[in-house]
C-alpha positions as CSV (number, residue, x, y, z in Angstrom):
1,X,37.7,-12.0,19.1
2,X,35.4,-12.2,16.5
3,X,33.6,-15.7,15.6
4,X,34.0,-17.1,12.4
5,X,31.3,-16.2,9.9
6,X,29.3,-18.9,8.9
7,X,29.8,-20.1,5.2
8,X,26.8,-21.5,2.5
9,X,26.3,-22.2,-0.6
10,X,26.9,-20.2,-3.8
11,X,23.8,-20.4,-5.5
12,X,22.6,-18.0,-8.1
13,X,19.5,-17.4,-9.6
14,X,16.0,-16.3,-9.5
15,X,13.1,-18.0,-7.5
16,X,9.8,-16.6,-8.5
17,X,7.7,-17.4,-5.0
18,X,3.9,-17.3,-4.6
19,X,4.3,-15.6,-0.9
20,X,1.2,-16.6,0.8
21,X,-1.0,-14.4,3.3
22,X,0.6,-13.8,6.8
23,X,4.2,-13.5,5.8
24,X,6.0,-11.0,5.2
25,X,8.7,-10.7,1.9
26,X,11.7,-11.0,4.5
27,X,10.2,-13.9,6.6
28,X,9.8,-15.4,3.1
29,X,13.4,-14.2,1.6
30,X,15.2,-15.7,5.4
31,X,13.2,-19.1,5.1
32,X,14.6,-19.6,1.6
33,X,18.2,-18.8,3.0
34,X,18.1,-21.1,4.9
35,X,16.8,-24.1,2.9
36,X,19.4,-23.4,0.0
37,X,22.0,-22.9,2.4
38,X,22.3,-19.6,0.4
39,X,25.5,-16.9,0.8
40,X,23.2,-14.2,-0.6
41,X,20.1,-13.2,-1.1
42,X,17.4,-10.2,-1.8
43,X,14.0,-9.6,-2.9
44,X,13.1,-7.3,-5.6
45,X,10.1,-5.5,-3.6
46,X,8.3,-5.7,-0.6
47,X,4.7,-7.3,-0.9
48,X,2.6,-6.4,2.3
49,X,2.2,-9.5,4.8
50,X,-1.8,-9.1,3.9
51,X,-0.8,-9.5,0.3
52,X,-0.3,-12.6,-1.7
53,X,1.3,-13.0,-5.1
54,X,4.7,-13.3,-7.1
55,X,8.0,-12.4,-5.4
56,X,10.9,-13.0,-7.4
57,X,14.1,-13.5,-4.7
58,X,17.5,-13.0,-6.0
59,X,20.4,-15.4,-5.0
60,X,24.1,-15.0,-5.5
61,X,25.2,-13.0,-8.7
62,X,21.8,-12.3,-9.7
63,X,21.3,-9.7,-7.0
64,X,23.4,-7.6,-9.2
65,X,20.6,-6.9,-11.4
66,X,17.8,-7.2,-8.6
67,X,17.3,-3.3,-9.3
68,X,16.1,-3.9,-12.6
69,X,13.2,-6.2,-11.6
70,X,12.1,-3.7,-8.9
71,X,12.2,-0.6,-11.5
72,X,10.4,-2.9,-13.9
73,X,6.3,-2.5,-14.8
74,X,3.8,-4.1,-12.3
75,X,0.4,-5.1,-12.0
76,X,-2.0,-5.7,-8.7
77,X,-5.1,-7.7,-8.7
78,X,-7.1,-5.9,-5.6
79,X,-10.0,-7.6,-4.0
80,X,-12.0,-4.5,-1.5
81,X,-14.7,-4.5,1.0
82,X,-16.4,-1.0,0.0
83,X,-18.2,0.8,2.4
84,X,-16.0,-0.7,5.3
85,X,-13.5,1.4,7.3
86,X,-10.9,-0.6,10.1
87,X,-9.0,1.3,12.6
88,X,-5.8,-0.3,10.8
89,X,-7.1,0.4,7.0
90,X,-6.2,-2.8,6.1
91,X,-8.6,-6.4,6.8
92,X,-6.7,-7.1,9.7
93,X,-8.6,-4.3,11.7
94,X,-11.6,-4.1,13.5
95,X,-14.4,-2.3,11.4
96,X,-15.2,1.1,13.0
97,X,-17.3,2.6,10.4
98,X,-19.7,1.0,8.0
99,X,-22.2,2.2,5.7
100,X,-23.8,1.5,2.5
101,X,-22.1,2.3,-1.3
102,X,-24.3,2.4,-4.5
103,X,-22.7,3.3,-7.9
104,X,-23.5,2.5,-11.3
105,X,-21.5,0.1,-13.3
106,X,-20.6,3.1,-15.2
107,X,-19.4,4.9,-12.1
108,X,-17.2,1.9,-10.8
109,X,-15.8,2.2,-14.5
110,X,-14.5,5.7,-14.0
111,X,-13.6,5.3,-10.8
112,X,-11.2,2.4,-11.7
113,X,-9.8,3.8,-14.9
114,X,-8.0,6.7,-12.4
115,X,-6.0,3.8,-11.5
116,X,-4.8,2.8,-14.9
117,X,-1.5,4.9,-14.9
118,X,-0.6,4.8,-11.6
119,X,-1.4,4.0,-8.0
120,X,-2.7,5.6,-5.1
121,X,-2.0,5.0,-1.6
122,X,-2.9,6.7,1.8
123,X,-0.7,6.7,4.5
124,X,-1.5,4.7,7.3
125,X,0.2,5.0,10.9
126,X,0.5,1.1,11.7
127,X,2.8,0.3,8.6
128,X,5.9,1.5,10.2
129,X,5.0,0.3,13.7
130,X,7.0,-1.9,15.7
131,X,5.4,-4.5,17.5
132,X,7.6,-7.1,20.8
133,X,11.2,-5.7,19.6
């Protein structure tokens, strides 16, 4: 026999959450769950634990159109540490390679522009990893 599922609320709408550093989207998405009492719920992209900025969660009917706000235009504000590498490529690591970067303000320019249309990203073991359970 089955226990009864629990009921909440039917809330609906979009919360637009400034996710601070250290949590993760769901730890973020479960916490407001709970203190709505909400039935149903969803983020509309994952933002890195590292990472703070806008999440927009979904609640009730407007999940419906969640897919919309994840297929929609974005923009990232980064802040790096050049000339740093961490065995975890991200600032949680320990730094395991260091050395000094020069560039011109011209070269820094055309770097950055390569970013402009798109993004880049390099695959890093520890993203996927599962850590206690």
């Amino acid at each position: 026999m089955s226990r009864p599922r629990r009921r909440g609320r039917d809330i609906h709408g979009v919360l637009l959450l400034d996710k601070p550093q250290g949590m993760s989207s769901n730890d973020v998405l479960q916490k407001v769950k709970r203190i709505y009492n909400a039935n149903r719920a969803g983020h509309t992209g994952a933002l890195d634990p590292l990472a703070t900025g806008m999440l927009p969660i979904c609640l009730g009917e407007a999940t419906k159109f969640s897919q919309y706000l994840l297929d929609s235009d974005k923009r990232y504000r980064v802040i790096a540490r050049l000339g740093q590498r961490t065995d975890t490529s991200d600032a949680d690591g320990q730094i395991v390679q260091e050395r000094p970067v020069t560039f011109s303000a011209g070269q820094l320019a055309s770097a950055l522009e390569t970013f402009s249309w798109g993004y880049r990203t390099d695959s890093v073991d520890v993203f996927g990893a599962k850590v206690s359970g």
